[in-house]
C-alpha positions in Angstrom: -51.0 86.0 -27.0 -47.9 87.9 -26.8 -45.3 88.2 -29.1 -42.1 86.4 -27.2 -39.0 88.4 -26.7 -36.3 86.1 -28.9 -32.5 85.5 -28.3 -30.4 86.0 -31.3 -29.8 82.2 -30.5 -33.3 81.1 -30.9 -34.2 83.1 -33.5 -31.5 81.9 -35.7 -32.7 78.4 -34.2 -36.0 79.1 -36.0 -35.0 80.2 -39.3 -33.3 77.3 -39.4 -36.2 75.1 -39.0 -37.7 76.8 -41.7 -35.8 75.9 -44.3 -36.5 72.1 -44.2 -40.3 71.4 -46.0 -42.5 68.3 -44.9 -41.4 65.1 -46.4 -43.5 63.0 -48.2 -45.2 59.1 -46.7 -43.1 57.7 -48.9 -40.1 59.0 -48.6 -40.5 58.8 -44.6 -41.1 55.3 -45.3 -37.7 54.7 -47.4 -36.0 57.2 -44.8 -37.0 54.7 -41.8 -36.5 51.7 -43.3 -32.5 52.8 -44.1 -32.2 53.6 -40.9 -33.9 50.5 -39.1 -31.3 48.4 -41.2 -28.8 50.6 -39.9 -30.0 50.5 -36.1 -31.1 46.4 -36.2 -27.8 45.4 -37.6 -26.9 42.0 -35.8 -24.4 43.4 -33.2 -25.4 46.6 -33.0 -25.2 49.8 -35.4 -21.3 50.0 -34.5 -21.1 46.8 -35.9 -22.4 47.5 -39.4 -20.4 48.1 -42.3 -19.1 51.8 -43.0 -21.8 51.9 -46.1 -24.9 51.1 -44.2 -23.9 52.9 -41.0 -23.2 56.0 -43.4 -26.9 55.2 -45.3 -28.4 55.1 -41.9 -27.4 58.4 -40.6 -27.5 60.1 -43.5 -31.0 59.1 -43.8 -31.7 60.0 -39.9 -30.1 63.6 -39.8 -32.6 63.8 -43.0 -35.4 63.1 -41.2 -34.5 64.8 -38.4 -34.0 67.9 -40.4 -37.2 67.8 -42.2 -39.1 67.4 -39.2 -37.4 70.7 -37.4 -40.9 72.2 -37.5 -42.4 69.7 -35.6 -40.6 70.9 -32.6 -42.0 74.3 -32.9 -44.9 73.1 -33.5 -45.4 71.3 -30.2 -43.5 74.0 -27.8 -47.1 76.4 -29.4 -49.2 73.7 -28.1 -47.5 73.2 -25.3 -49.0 75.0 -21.8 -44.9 76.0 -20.8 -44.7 79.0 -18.7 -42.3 81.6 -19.9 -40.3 81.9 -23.4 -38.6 79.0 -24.8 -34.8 79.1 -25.3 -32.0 77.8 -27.9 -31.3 75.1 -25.9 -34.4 74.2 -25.1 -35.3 73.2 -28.6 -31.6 71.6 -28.6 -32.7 69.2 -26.2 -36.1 68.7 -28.0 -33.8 68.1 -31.5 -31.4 65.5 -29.3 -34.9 63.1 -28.5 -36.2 63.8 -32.1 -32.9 62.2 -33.6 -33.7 59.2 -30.9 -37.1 59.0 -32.1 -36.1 58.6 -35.6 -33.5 56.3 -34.8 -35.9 54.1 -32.9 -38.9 54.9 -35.1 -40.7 51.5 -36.9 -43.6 52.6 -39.7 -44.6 48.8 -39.6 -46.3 49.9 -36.4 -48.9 52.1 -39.0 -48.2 55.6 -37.4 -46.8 58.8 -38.9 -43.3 59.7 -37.7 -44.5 63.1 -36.6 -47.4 60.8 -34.3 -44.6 59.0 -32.7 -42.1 61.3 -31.8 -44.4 64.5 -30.3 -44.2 62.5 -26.8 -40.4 62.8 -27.1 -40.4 66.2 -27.5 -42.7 66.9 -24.9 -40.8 65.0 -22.8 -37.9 67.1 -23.9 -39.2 70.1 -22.9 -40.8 69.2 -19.6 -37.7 68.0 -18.4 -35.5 71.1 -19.3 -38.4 73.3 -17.8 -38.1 71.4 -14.8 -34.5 71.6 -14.8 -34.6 75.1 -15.2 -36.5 75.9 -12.0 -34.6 73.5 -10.2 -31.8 75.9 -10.9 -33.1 78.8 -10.3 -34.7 77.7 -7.0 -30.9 76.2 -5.9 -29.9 80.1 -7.1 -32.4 81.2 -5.0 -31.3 79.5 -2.0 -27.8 80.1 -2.2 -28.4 83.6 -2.3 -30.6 83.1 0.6 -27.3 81.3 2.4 -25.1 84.4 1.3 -27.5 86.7 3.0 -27.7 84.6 6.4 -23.9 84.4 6.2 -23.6 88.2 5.9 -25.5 88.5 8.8 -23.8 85.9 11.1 -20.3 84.7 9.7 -21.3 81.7 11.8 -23.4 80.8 9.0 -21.4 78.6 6.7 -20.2 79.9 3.1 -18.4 78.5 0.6 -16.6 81.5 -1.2 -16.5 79.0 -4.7 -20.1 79.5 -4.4 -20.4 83.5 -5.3 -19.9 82.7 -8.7 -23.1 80.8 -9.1 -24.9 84.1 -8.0 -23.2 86.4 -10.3 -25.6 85.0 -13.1 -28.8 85.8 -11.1 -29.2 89.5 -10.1 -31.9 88.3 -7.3 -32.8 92.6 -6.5 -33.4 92.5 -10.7 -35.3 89.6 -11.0 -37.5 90.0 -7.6 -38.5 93.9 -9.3 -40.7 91.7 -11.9 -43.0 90.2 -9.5 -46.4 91.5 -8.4 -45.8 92.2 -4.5 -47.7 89.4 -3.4 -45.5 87.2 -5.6 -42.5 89.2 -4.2 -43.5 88.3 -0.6 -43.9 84.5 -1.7 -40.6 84.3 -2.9 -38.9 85.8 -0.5 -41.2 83.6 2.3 -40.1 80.5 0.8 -36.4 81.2 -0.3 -34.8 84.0 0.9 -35.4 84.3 4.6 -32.3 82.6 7.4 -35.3 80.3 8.1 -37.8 79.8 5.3 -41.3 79.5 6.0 -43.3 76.1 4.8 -46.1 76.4 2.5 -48.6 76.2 5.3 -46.9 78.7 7.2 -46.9 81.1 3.8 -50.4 80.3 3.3 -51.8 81.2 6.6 -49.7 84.3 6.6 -51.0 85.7 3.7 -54.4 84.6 3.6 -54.2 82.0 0.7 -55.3 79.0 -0.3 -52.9 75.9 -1.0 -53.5 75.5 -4.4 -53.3 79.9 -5.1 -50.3 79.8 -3.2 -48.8 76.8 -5.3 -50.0 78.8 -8.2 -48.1 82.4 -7.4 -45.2 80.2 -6.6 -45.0 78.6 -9.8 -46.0 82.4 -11.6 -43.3 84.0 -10.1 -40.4 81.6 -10.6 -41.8 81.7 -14.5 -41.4 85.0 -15.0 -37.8 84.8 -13.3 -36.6 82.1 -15.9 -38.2 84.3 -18.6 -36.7 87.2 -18.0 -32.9 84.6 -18.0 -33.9 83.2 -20.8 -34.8 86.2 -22.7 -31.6 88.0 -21.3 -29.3 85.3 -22.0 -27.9 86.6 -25.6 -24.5 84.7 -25.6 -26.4 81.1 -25.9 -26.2 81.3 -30.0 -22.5 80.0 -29.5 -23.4 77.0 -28.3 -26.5 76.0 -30.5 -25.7 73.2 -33.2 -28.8 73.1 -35.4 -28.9 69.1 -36.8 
C-alpha cells in the first residue's frame, strides 16, 4: 500500500497516540470499575460527589488515552476509501471516551473488544458525512452553472461561499475520464442523468457504475482532506 499524504494535523494527531503504552488487565479492570461507580451513581454521574465524579473521569481520560492506538489501529483495518483526517480520528476519540464510559468488564470482554464497533461506527459515519458534503458541493456548483446559463435559474448568492472550498475544475483533473464523465453525468449537468440513464450511455453495468461513482468521489475527498492543512487548530487530542 501507499504511503498516505498526512496533514500537519493528523500527523501530530498520531504522535500523540504514540505516547500512551498498552495498559495492563488489571489496571483496565480498576480503571473501569472507578468509572462505573462514577457513571452508576444513584441519580446520575452529575449527581455524584465532586471526589468520585473527579475519580471517574480521571480514570476515563486515562483509559481513553492509553487506548489512542486502538483507533489507528482499526482505521488500517478498516476498507475506507481515501486518507483519514484529524477530525476523523476526533470523532473516533469522542465514541472511545463513550465506550469507556459505558464499558462493564463483568461482561468478560477486553475493553479494546468492546469499543472497536464504536470506532467503526465513528468512522463510517464521518465517511459518509463527508461524501454527503461533497456530493451537496457538487450540486450546488452544478446550480451555479445552470444559473449562469439562464438567470431564470434560481441562486442564492450566500451560497458561493460554500463553493469557494471546492475548486470543482481541480478536483474533476484527478479522475480517470470515464470517472470524469460519471461525475459530471450525475452532478453537474442543468438536468442530471439517473444511474440507468449513465449506465446505458456509457456501456456499464449497475454495479461498475456504482463502483466508478464511489472511486471518483474518493479520490475528491482525498485530495480535501490531504489539502486541508489548517485542521491542526481545531484538533484536541484527549
Amino acid at each position: 500500500m501507499a504511503p498516505l499524504a498526512l496533514s500537519p494535523g493528523l500527523a501530530d494527531w498520531l504522535r500523540a497516540s504514540c505516547i500512551y503504552q498498552p495498559l495492563a488487565a488489571s489496571t483496565v479492570l480498576q480503571l473501569a470499575r472507578r468509572i462505573q461507580r462514577w457513571q452508576q451513581w444513584p441519580g446520575g454521574p452529575g449527581a455524584a460527589p465532586t471526589a468520585v465524579a473527579k475519580s471517574g473521569s480521571r480514570a476515563r481520560d486515562h483509559l481513553v488515552c492509553h487506548n489512542l492506538r486502538l483507533i489507528v489501529h482499526t482505521w488500517g483495518r478498516m476498507a475506507v476509501p481515501g486518507a483519514p483526517s484529524a477530525d476523523a480520528f476526533q470523532e473516533a476519540a469522542i465514541q472511545l471516551q463513550r465506550a469507556a464510559e459505558r464499558f462493564d468488564p463483568c461482561r468478560g470482554i477486553t475493553f479494546a473488544t468492546y469499543a472497536t464497533p464504536w470506532l467503526r461506527a465513528a468512522f463510517l459515519a464521518h465517511h459518509d458525512a463527508t461524501i454527503r458534503g461533497l456530493k451537496l458541493q457538487l450540486e450546488l456548483a452544478q446550480l451555479k452553472d445552470a444559473h449562469q446559463r439562464s438567470p431564470q435559474v434560481w441562486w442564492e448568492p450566500a451560497l458561493e461561499s460554500a463553493l469557494e472550498a471546492l475548486p470543482v475544475r481541480d478536483l474533476l483533473g484527478l479522475l480517470t475520464p470515464q470517472e470524469r464523465q460519471v461525475i459530471r453525468y450525475r452532478y453537474l449537468r442543468t438536468k442530471p442523468l439517473n444511474t440507468r440513464q449513465i449506465a446505458r450511455r456509457l456501456s456499464l453495468g449497475q454495479g461498475c457504475l456504482a463502483d466508478l461513482e464511489h472511486r471518483a468521489l474518493a479520490k475528491m475527498q482525498q485530495h480535501l482532506v490531504v489539502d486541508r492543512t489548517d485542521m491542526a487548530a481545531g484538533v484536541v487530542i484527549l
